[in-house]
BAGURO-74887 format. One record per residue (C-alpha): residue number from 1; x, y, z negated; residue in three letters. Coordinates in Angstrom, 1 decimal. Layout:
% BAGURO-74887
  resi       x       y       z  resn
   NUM       X       Y       Z   ALA
...
% end
This chain:
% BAGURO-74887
  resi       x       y       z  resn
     1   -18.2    -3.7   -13.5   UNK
     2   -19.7    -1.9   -10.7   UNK
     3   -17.0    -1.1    -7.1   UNK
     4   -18.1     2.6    -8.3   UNK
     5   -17.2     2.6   -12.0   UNK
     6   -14.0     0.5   -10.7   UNK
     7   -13.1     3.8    -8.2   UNK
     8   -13.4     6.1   -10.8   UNK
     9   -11.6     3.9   -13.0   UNK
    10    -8.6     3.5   -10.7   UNK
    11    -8.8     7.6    -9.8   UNK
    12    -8.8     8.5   -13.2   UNK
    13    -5.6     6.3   -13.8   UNK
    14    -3.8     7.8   -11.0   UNK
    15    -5.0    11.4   -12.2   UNK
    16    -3.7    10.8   -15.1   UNK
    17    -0.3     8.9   -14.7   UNK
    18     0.9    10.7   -12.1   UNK
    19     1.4    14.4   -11.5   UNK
    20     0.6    15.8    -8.2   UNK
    21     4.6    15.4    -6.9   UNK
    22     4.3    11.8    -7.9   UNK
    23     1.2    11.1    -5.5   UNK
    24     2.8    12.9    -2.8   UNK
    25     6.3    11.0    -2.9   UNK
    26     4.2     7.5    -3.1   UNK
    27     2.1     8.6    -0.1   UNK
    28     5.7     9.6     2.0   UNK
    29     7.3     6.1     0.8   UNK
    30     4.1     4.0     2.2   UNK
    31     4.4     6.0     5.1   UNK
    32     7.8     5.5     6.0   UNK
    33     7.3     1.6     5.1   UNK
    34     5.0     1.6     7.4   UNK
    35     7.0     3.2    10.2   UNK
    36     9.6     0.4     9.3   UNK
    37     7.4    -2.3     9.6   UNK
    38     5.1    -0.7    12.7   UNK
    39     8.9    -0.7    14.8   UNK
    40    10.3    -3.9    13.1   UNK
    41     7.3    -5.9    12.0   UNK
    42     8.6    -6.6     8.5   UNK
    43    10.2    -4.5     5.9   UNK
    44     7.7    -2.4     4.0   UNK
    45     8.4    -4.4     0.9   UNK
    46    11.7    -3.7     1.4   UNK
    47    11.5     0.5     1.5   UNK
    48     7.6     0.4    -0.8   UNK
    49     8.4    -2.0    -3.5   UNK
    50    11.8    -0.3    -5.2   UNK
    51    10.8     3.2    -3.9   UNK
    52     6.9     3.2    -5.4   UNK
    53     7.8     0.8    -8.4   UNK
    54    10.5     3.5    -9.6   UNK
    55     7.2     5.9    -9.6   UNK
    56     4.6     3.8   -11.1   UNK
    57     6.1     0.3   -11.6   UNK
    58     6.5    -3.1   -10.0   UNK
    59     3.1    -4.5   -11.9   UNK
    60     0.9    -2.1    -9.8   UNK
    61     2.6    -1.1    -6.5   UNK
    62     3.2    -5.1    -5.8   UNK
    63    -1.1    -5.1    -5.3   UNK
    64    -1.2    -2.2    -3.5   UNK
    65     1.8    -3.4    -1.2   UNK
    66    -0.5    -6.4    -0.8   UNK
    67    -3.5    -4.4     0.0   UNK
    68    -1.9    -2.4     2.4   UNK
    69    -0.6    -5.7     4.4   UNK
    70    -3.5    -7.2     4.1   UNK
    71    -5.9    -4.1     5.9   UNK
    72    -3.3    -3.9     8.4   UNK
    73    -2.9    -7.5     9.4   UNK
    74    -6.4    -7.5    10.0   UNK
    75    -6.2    -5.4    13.2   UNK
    76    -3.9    -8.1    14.7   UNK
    77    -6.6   -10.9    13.9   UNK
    78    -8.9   -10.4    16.9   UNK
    79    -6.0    -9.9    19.6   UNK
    80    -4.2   -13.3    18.3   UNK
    81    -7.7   -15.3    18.0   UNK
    82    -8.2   -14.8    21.8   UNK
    83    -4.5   -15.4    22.8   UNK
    84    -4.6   -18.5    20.6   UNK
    85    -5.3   -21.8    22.9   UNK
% end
């Protein structure tokens, strides 16, 4: 399976699962998870996971939860490597 087929797989889901209002509302839970944890430094699991699990289920916003930690952790990497003795 190609990253391509995989995309269109994925879009195709969402298209389909969720209407429109749906999308939106996960979009406005990730964002305010991620206001939580850009003042605190934790917490997104704690707003993301029972918020977007009530719209598409724990099985698939617990990997995207994951996903989104893990691309924003990666902007701290660099910083901490040089700090690091």
């Amino acid at each position: 399976m190609t990253l391509d087929a995989l995309i269109a797989g994925v879009s195709a889901w969402f298209d389909a699962a969720l209407p429109d209002h749906g999308i939106y509302a996960l979009m406005a839970f990730a964002f305010i998870a991620g206001l939580a944890r850009g003042f605190s430094g934790f917490g997104a699991a704690l707003i993301l996971i029972p918020l977007g699990g009530a719209i598409v289920g724990p099985k698939l916003i617990s990997p995207i939860l994951l996903v989104i930690d893990g691309i924003a952790t990666l902007g701290m990497i660099p910083p901490a490597w040089r700090g690091a003795n």
